[in-house]
PAVEX-712573 format. One record per residue: x, y, z of N, C-alpha, C, O in turn; residue in one letter. Coordinates in pm, whole numbers, plus 50000, padded with zeros to 5 digits. Atoms other than C-alpha are relative to their C-alpha. Layout:
N
XYZXYZXYZXYZA
...
***
This chain:
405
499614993049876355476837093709499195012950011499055020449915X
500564987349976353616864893859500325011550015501415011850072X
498994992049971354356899593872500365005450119500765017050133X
499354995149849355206900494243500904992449972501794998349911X
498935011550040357446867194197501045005149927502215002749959X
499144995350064358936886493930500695012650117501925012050105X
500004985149954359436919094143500834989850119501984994050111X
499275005349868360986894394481500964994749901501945001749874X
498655005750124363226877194226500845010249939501995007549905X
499004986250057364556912994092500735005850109501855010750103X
499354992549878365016924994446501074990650035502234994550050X
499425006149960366316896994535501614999049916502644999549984X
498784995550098369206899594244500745011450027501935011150058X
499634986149957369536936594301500884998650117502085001050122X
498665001249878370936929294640501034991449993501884992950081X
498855006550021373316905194529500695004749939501925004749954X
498844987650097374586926994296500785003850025501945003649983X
499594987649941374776952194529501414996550090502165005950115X
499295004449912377226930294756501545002649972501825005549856X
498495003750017380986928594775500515010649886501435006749814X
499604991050076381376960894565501125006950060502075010849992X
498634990249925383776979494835501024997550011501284990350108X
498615001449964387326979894795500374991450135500964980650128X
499815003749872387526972795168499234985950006499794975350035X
500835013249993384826946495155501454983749994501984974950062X
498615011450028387636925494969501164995950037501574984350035X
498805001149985390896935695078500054996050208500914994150294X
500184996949849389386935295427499714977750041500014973050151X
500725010749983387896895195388498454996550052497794986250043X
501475007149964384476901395554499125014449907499545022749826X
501294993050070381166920595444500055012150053500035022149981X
500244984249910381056948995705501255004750025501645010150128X
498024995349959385136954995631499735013949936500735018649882X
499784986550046383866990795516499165010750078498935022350044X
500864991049894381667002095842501124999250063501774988850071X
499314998449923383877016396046499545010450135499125021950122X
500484989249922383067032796346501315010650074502295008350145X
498984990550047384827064296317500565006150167501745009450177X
499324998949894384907073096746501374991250032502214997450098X
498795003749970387827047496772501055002249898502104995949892X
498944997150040389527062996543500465018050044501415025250015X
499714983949964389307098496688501424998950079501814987850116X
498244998749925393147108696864500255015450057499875026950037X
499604983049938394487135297045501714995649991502014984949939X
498524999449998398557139197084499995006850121499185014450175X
498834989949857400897151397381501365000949916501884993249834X
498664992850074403837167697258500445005149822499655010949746X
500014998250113405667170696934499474987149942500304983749858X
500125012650097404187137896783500364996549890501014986649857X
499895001950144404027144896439501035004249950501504999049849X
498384995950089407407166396378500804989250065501914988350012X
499275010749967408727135996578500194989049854501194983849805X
499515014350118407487109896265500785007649931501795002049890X
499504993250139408587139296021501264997550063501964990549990X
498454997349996411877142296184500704986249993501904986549964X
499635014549996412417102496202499914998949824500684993549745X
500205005950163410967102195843499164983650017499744974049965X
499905014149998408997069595928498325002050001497705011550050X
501305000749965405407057595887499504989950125499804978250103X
499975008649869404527040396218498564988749960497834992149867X
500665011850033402257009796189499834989850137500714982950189X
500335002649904400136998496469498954987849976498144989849886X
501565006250029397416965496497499215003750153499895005550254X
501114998449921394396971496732499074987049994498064986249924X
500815008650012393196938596807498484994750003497864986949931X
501675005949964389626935496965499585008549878498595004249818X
501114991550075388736964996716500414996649857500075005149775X
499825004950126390066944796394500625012949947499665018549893X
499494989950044391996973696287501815000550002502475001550105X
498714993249971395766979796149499945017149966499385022249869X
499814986050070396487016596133501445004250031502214999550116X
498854994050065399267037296005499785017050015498795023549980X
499794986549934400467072596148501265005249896502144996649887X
499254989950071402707098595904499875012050006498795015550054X
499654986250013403667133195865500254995949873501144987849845X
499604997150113403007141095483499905015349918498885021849900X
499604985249995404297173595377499095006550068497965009650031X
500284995649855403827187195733498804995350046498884993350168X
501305003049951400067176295778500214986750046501134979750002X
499665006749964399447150995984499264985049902498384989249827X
501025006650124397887114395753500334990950114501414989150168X
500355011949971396227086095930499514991649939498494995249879X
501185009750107394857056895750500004987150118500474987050231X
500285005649928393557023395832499804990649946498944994249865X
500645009350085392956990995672499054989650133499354989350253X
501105009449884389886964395861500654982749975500674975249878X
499155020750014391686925695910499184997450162499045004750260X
501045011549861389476900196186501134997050093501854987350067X
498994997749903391826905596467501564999749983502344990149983X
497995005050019395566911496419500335003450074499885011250158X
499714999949866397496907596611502075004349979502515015749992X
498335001250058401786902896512499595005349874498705002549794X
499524989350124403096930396272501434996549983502054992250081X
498744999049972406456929496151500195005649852499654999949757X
499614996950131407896950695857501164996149942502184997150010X
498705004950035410446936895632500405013749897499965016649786X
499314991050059412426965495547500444998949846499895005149755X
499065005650136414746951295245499084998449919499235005749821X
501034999250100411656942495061498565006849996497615005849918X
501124985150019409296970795145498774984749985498264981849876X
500925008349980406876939895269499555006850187500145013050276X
500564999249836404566941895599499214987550025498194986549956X
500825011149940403246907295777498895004250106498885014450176X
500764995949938400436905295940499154987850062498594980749979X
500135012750002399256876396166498175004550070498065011750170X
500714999349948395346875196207499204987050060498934976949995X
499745009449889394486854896506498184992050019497884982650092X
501625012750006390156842096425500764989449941501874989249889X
500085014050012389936808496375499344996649868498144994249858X
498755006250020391536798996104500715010749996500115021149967X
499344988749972394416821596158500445003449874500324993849798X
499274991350134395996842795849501105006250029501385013650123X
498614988850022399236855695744499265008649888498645003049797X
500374991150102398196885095539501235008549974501755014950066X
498514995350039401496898595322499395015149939498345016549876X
500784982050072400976941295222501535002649932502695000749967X
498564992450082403326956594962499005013949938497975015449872X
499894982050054403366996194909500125001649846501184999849786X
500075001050128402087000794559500825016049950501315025150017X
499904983550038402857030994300499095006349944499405013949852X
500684993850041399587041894253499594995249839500424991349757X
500605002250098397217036193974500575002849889501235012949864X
499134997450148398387031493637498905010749872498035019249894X
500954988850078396847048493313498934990949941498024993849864X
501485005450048394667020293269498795003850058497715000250012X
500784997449899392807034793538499515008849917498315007149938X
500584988450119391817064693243499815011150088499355022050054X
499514985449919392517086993529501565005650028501825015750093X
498245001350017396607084193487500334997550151499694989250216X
499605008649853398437081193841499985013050088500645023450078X
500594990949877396837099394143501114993950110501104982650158X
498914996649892399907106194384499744998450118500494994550207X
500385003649872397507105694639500204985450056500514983150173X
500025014649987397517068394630501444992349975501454980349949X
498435003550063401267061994549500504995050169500144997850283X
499365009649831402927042894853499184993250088499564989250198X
500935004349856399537029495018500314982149940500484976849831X
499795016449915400006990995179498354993949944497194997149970X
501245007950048397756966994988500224990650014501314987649966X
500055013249977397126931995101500864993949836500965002549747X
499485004650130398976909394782500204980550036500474970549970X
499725015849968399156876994981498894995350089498195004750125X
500674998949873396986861195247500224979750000499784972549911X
499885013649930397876823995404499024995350126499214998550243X
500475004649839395316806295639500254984650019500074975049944X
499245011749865396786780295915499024999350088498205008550095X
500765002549900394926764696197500215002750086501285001050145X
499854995049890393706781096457500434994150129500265000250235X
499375002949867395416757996713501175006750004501675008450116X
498984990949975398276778696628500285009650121501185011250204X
499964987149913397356806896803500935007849987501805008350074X
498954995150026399396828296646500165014050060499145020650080X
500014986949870400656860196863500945011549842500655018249743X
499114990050072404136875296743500414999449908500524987349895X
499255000350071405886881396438501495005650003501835016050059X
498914995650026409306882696344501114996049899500974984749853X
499545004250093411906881196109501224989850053502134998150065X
498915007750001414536856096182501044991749895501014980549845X
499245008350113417376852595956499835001749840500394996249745X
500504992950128415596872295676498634988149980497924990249881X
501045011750009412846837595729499145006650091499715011950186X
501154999249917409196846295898499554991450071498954981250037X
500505008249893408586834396217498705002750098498215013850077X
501104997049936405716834796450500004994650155500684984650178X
500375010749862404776823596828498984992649996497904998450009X
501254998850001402476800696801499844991850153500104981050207X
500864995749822400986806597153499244983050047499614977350150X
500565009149983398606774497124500464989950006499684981850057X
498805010950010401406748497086501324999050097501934988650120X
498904999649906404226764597342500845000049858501264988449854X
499105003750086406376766697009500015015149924499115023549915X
499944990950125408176790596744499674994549879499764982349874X
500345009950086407076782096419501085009649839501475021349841X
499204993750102409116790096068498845005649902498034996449920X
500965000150094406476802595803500174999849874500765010149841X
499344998250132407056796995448498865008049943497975011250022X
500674991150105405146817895152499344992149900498814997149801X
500835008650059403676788995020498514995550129497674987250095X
500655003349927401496785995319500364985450149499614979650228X
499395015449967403696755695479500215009950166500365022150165X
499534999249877404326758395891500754988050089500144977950122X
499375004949947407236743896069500255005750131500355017850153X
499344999449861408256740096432501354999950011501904989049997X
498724995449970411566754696496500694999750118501804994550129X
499675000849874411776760996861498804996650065497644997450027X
501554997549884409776754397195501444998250116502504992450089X
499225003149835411666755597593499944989550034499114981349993X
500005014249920412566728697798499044990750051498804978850030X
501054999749934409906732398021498734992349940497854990850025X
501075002750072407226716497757500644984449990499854975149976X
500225012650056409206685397698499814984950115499824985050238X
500815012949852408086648697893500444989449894500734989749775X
499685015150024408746611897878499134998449806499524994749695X
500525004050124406436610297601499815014349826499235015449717X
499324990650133407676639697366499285018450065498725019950174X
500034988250001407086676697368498135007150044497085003349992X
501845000849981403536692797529499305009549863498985021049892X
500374992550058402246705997208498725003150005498425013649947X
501555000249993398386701897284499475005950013498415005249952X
500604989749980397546732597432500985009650028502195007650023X
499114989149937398636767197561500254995050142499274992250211X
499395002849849400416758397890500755012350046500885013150168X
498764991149995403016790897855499505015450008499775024450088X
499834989850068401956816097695501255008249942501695018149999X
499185002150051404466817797484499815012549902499305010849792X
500774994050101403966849797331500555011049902499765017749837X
499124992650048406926870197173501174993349943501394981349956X
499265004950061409886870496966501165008050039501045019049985X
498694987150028413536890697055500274993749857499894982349828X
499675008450152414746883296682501505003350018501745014950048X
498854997950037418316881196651500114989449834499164984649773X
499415002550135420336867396318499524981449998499554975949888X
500025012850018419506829196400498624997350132498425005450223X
500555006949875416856807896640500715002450132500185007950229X
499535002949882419446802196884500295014650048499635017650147X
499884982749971420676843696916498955003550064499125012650145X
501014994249992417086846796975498995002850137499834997850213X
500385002049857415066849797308498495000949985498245000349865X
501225004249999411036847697378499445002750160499774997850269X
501195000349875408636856697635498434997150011497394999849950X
500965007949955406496838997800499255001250157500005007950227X
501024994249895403496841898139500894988150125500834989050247X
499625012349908405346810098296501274990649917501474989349796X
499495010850067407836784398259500034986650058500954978550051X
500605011349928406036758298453498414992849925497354999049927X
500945003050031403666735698291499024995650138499574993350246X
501104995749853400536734998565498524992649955498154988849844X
501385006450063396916720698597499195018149960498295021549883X
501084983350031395956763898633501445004049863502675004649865X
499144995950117396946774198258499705014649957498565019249961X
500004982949999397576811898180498795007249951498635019349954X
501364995050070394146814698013498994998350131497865003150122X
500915006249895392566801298349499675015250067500315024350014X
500214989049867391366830398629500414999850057500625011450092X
499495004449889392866817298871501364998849987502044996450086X
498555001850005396206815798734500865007150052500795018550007X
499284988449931398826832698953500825009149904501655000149887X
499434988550109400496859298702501055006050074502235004950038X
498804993249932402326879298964501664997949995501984990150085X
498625004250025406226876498875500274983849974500934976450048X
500495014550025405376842298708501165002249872502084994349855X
499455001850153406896853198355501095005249999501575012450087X
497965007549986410796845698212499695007049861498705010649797X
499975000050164412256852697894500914990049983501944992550045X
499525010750038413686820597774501465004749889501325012949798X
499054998350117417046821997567499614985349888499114974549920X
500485009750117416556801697218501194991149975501194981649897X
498835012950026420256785197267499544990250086499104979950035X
500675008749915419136767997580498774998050033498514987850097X
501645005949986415496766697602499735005750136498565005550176X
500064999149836416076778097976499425016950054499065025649975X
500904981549938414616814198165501865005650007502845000250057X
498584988650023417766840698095499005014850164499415020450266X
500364994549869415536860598341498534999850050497644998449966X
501745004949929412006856598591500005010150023500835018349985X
500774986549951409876882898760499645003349949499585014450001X
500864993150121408096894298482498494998250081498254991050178X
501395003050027404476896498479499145002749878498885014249844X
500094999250105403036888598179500235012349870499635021549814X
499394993150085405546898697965499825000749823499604990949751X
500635001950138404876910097610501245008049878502115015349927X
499184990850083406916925697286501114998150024501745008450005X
498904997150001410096913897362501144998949860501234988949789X
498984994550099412946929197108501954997750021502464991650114X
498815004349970416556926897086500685009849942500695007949821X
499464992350012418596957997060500955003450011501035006650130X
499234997549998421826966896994501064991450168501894995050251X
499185012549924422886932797201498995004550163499435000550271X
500615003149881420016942097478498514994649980497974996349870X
501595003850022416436928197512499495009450082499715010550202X
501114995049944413996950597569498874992850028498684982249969X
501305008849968410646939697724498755007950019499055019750040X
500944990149947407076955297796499924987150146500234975650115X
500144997549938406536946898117498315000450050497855010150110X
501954993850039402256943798100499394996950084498184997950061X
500954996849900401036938898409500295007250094499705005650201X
499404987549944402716966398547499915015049890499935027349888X
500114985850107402456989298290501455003949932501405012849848X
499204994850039406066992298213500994992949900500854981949849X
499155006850116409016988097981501165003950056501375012650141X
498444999049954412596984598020500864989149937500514986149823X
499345005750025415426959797992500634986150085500134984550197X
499865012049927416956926398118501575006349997502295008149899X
498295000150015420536935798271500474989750109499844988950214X
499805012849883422496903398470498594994450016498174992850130X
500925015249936419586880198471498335006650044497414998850067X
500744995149896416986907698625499725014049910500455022949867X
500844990150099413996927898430500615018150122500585019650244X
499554990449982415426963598476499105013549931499595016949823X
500614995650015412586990598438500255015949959500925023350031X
499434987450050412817023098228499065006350019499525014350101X
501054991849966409597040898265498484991250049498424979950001X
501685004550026405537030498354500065015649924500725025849904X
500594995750166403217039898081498524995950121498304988150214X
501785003349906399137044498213499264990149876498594994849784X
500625008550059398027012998048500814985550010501874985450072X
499425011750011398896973997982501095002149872500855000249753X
498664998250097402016980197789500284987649929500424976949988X
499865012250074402536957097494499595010649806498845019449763X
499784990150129403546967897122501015009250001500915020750042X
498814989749990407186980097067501004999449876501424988549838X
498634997850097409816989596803500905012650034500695024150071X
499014988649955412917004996848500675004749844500874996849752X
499674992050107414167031296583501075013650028501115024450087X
498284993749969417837041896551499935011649905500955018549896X
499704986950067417167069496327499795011550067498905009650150X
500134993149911417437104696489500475002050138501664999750159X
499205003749854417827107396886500134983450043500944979450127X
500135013149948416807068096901498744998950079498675001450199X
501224999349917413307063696986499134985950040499134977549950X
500705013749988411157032997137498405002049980497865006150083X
501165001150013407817032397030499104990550065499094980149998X
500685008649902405437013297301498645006849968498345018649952X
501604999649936401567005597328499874995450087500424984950121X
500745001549946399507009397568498394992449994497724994849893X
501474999050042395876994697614499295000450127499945003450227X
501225000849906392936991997844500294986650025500894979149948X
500085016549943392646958798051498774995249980497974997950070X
501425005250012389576942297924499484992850193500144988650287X
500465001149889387246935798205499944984250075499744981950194X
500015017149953387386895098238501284995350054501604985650122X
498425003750000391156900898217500835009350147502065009350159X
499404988349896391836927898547501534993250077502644997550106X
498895008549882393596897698752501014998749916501694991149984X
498774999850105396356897998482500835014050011501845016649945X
499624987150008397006932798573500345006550137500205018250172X
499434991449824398326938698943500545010250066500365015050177X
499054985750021400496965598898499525013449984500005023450037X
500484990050075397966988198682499175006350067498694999150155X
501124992249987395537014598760498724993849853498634996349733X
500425004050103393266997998580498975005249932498485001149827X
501674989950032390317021598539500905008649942500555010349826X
499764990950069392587046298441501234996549845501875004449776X
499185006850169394557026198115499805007149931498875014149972X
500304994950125394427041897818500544992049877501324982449882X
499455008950146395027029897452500625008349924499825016049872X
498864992450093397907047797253501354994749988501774983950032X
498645004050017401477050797134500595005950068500045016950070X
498924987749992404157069197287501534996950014502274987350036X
497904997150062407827079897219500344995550094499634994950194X
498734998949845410787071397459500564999749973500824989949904X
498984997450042413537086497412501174984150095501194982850218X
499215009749953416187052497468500115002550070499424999950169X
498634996249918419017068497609499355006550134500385011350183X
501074994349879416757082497911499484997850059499465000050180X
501195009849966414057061997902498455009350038497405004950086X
501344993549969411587094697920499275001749891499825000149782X
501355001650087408277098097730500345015049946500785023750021X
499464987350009408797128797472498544997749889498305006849810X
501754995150084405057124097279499184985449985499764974549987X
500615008249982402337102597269498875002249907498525014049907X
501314997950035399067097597046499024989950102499244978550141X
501535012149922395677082197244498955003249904498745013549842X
501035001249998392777069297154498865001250120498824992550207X
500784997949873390057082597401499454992049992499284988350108X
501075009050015387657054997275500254989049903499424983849828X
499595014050050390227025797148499874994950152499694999750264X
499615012449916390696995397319501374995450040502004998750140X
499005006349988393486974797258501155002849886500835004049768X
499234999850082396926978897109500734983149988500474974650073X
499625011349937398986948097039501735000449931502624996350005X
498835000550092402206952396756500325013049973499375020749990X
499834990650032404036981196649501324998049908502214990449946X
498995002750109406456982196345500185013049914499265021349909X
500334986150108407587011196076500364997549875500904986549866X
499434999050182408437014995678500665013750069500485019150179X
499824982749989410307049995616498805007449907498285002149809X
501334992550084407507075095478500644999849852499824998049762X
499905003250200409407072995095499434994650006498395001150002X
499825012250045408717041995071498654999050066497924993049988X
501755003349990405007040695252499525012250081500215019050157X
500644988249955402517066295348498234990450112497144994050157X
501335007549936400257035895514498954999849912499205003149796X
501395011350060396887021895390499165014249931499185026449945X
500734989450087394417034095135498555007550048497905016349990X
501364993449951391357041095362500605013450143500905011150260X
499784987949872392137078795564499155003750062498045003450009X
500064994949922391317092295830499755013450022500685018450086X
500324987849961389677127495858500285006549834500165018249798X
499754993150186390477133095452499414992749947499484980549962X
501075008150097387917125295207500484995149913500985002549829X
499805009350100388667097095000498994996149908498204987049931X
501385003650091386297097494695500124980449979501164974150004X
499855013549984385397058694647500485001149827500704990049779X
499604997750162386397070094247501454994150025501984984049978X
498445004349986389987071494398500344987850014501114981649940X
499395012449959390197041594580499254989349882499734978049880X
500435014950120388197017994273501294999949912502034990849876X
498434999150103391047036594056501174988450023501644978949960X
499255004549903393117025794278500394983049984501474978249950X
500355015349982392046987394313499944992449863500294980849838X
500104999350136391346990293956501154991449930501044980549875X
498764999150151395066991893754501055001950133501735011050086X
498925001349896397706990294107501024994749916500814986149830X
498995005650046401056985494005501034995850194500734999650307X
499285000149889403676974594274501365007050007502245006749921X
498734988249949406306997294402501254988750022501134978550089X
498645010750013410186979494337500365004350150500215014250222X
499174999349804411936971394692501055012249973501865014049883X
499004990449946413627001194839499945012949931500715022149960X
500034987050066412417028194594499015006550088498115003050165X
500914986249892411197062694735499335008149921499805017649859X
500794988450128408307077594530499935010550062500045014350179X
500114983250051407907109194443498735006950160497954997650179X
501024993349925405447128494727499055002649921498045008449962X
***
């Protein structure tokens, strides 16, 4: 061999070497899960934001779909901490409290459940002992991929069991932890002489209210008419098209929606976003009942009884292919953020934006004991020493304990 041959053969090694070294690289699944481009993560606030999480005590937990991004918002002793982990579109968040778990459904083709548990920071194998900084951050520990005919949207817990919409089928699906997917529910509306339409999206079928069982449970959806124009089409009429189906009868509990998203189930009411109008509110007698607009496609909500009682809603931008989905909106002027609403009121009391996000889609919380969000921050230098430590010697944090700050 010659000594160029030799010299392309070394380089050529060298860069393989060099590959798949970044924490993120791995926990992220692709190659470029550690470029981040740092304008969509820039933020501004309106109001109290941050003595809002402090005073809730909660780490808020958002996915950003087109921009492959979950991130995580806290108040830790008083400063404000953002972090961020990189997943290939997610989309359904849902935190399971009781076991200090977070789901995470990402929606490329083949779709993924990705499971995160809140570690306690590097052990002393790490030969740096246990950096505090890193104590409560959300590390992938599971990851399930299912076929993308799923189309998997929402998550939720039903029954202490993980459920999902999957969007591409018209159906709820059960998810087990072995990777296994069952069909649980689907509406009336889907079934025919020759069995149930599972073949394609006909519905959009794209939320979960979760109550204690299937049947307790309710679901929203763009239509409850199967059609030759299907909700993905252009042409599809949207305008007060979308229902929320109850899960005892399969049947619309209430219409007029327009593509409705995030629906929840609260203290015996369903909340809804409201997303081609921009707004959020409630279903009272049969008939969507509107609590505020929001300047964006509203979608992404959790409600949180600690404190005054606050609803956490996203906003996003209307992608440009998608405007006719959006009748209601100012659509040039959308924005992409979170903001508060006080329940009992229904008025906006703080908000974070992204001037230069996109899309929001899920919103869920841990309490800050118990998680401080993901190991890559936001505006605080993270030596890559920490986070190898880190990735290194992880131990896992027991359900329901509150480390140390």
């Amino acid at each position: 061999m010659t000594a160029r041959q030799t010299s392309k053969r070394d380089a050529l090694w060298a860069r393989h070497d060099a590959r798949w070294r970044a924490p993120a690289q791995i926990v992220g699944f692709w190659e470029s899960a550690s470029h981040v481009d740092r304008d969509i993560l820039r933020h501004r606030t309106v109001g109290p934001w941050w003595d809002l999480l402090a005073e809730l005590g909660i780490t808020l937990l958002v996915t950003r779909e087109y921009e492959h991004l979950a991130v995580a918002m806290c108040a830790q002793e008083g400063r404000p901490l953002v972090s961020y982990l990189r997943l290939p579109h997610p989309s359904g968040l849902v935190a399971d409290r009781a076991r200090d778990r977070v789901f995470v459904a990402c929606t490329r083709n083949p779709n993924q459940i990705v499971t995160l548990h809140p570690v306690d920071g590097p052990t002393a194998l790490s030969g740096r002992g246990h950096d505090l900084r890193m104590t409560r951050k959300l590390i992938p520990i599971r990851a399930a991929f299912l076929p993308g005919s799923l189309y998997l949207h929402d998550l939720a817990l039903v029954g202490g069991k993980l459920h999902a919409n999957a969007v591409g089928q018209n159906a709820v699906v059960r998810l087990g932890e072995d990777g296994s997917c069952e069909r649980v529910w689907w509406p009336r509306c889907i079934e025919t002489e020759e069995g149930p339409a599972f073949d394609r999206n006909h519905l959009q079928l794209n939320s979960i209210a979760a109550g204690r069982t299937i049947a307790s449970s309710f679901f929203s959806s763009s239509t409850d008419r199967v059609s030759r124009l299907r909700p993905g089409h252009r042409r599809f009429p949207v305008d007060g098209r979308g229902v929320i189906f109850s899960g005892r009868t399969g049947e619309p509990v209430c219409r007029g929606l327009t593509r409705p998203h995030s629906a929840r189930l609260h203290k015996g009411r369903i909340w809804v976003a409201n997303s081609g109008y921009g707004e959020l509110g409630v279903v009272r007698d049969g008939r969507f009942d509107p609590a505020l607009t929001l300047p964006g496609w509203t979608r992404g909500l959790c409600l949180v009884d600690r404190g005054p009682g606050i609803a956490f809603v996203g906003t996003s931008r209307v992608i440009p292919r998608f405007r006719q989905y959006a009748p209601g909106l100012d659509v040039d002027g959308s924005v992409c953020g979170v903001h508060a609403v006080d329940i009992s009121s229904g008025r906006s009391v703080a908000a974070l934006v992204w001037p230069e996000g996109n899309q929001t889609f899920a919103i869920d919380w841990l309490p800050t004991g118990r998680s401080t969000g993901f190991p890559f921050e936001v505006g605080r230098r993270s030596p890559e020493r920490r986070l190898r430590s880190l990735f290194y010697s992880f131990r896992l944090a027991a359900p329901g304990k509150e480390s140390c700050p």
